[in-house]
C-alpha positions in Angstrom: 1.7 2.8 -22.0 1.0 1.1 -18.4 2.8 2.9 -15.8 4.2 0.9 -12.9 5.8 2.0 -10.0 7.0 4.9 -12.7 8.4 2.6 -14.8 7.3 1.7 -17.9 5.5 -2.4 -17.6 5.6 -5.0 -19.5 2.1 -6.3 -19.4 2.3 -8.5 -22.1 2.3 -11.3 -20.1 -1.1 -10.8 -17.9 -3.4 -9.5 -21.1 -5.2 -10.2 -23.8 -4.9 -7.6 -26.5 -7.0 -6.8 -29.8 -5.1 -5.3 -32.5 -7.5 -3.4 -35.2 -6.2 -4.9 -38.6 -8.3 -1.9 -40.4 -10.3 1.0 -39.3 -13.3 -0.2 -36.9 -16.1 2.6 -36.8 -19.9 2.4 -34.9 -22.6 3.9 -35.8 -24.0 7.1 -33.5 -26.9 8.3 -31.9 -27.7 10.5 -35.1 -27.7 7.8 -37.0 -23.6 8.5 -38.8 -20.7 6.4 -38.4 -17.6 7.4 -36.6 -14.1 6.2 -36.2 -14.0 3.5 -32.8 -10.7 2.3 -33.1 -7.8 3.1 -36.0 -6.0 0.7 -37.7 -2.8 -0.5 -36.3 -4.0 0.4 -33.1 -4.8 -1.9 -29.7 -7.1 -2.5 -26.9 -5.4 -4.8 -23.9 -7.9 -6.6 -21.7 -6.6 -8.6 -18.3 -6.5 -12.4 -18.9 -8.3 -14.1 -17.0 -7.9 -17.8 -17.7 -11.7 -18.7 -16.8 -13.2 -16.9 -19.4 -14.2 -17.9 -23.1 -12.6 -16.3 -26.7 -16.1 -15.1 -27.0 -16.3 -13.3 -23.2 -13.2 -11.4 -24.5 -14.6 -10.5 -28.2 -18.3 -9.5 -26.7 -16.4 -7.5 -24.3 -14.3 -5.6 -26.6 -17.0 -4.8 -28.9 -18.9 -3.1 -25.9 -16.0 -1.2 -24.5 -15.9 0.2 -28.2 -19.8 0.1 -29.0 -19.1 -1.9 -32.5 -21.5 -4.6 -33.5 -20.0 -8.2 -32.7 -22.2 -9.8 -35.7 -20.0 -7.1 -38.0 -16.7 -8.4 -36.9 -14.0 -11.4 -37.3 -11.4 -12.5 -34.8 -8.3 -13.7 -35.8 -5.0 -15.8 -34.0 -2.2 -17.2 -35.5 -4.2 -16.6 -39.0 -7.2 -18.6 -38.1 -10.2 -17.5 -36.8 -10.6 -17.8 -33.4 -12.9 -20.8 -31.4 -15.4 -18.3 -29.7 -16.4 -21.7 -27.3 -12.5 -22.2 -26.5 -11.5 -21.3 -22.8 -8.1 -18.9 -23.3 -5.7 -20.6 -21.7 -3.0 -17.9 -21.7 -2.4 -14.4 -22.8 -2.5 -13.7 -26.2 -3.2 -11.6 -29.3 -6.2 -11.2 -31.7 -6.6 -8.9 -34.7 -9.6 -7.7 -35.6 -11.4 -7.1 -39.0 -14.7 -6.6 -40.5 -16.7 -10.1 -41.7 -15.9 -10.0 -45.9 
């Protein structure tokens, strides 16, 4: 939860948030994988409406050390236009490349 002011926010409108549509895991320094982010759950990011679909994705996979290559993006059941500017806050669900 984002806490404002001690209130609980509604943030919705100001981010961009991934939702992991299965289990997401990287691999470690000893060469094993572990569990980066669980299904179901999400990683918000502040919109900013000068950046690129890809910005956001290249960013999320570094916050959670996954590889991008490994990885589809999703909206509104269509895979995302990495070129595209994001024009407003939205959400994208994440899955491995089938």
């Amino acid at each position: 939860f984002n806490l404002s002011h001690g209130r609980l926010s509604d943030n919705k409108n100001t981010e961009v948030i991934f939702f992991a549509g299965e289990d997401l895991y990287r691999d470690n320094i000893v060469g094993t994988r572990e569990l980066a982010i669980k299904k179901y759950c999400k990683c918000k990011l502040q919109f900013d409406d000068s950046r690129t679909y890809e910005s956001y994705c290249w960013e999320f996979c570094g916050l959670l050390n996954i590889r991008f290559s490994d990885i589809k993006f999703v909206a509104n059941r269509r895979e995302i236009p990495m070129n595209r500017t994001v024009k407003k806050p939205c959400e994208i669900y994440v899955y491995y490349q089938k």
